[in-house]
C-alpha positions as CSV (number, residue, x, y, z in Angstrom):
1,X,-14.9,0.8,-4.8
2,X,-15.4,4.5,-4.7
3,X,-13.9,7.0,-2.6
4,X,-16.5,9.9,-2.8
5,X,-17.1,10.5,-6.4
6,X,-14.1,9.4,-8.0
7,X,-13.2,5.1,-8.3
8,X,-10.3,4.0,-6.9
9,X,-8.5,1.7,-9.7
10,X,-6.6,-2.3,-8.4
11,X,-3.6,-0.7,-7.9
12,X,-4.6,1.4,-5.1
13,X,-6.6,-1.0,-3.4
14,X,-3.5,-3.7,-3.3
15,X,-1.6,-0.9,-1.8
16,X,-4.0,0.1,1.0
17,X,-4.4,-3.4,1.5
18,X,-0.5,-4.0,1.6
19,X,-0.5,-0.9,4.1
20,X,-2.8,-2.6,6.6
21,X,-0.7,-5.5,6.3
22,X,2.3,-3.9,7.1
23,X,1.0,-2.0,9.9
24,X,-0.2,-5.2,11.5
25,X,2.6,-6.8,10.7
26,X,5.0,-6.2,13.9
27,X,1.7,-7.1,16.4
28,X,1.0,-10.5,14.2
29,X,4.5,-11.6,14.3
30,X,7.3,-11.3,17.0
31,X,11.1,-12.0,16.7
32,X,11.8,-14.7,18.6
33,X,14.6,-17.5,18.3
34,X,13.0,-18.4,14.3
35,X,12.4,-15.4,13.2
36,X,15.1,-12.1,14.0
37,X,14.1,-8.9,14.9
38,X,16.3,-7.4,11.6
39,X,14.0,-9.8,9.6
40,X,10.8,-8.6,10.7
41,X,11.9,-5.0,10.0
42,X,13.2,-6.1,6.7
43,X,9.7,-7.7,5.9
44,X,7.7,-4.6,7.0
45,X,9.8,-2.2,5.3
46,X,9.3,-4.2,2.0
47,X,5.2,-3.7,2.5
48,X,5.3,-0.1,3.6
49,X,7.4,0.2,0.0
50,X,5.1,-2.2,-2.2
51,X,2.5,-0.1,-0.6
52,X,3.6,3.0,-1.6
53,X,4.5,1.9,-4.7
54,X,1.8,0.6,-5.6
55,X,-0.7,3.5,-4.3
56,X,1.7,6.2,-6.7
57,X,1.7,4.3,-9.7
58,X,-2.5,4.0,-8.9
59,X,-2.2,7.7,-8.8
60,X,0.0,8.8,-11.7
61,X,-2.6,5.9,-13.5
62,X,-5.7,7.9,-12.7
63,X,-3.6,11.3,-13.9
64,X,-3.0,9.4,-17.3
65,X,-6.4,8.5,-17.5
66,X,-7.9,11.9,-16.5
67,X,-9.9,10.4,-13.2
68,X,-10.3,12.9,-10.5
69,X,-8.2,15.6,-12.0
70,X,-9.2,19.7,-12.4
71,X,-11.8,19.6,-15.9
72,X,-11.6,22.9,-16.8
């Protein structure tokens, strides 16, 4: 996949897919007399991190690997 002219690596795309996950997450499950309302906060606040994660060490991967930087 390519995001204008440079390739976005695995990394990132788990992460943007692990952000749409966790931004769906609180309308795809409600707390309810299984499932608590600290645990579904818990849950989404472990996929907005993986997320990020994720989409920095894509980043700091393309910075290694000299993709998208300033050639000069």
């Amino acid at each position: 996949m390519r995001f204008g002219k440079y390739p976005l690596n695995g990394r990132i795309q788990v992460g943007l897919a692990f952000l749409v996950v966790a931004s769906l997450w609180r309308w795809l499950v409600h707390p309810g007399p299984h499932l608590s309302s600290g645990w579904v906060d818990a849950i989404s606040g472990i996929l907005y991190g993986v997320s990020i994660g994720c989409m920095l060490t894509g980043l700091r991967r393309n910075a290694l690997r000299g993709v998208g930087g300033n050639k000069t």
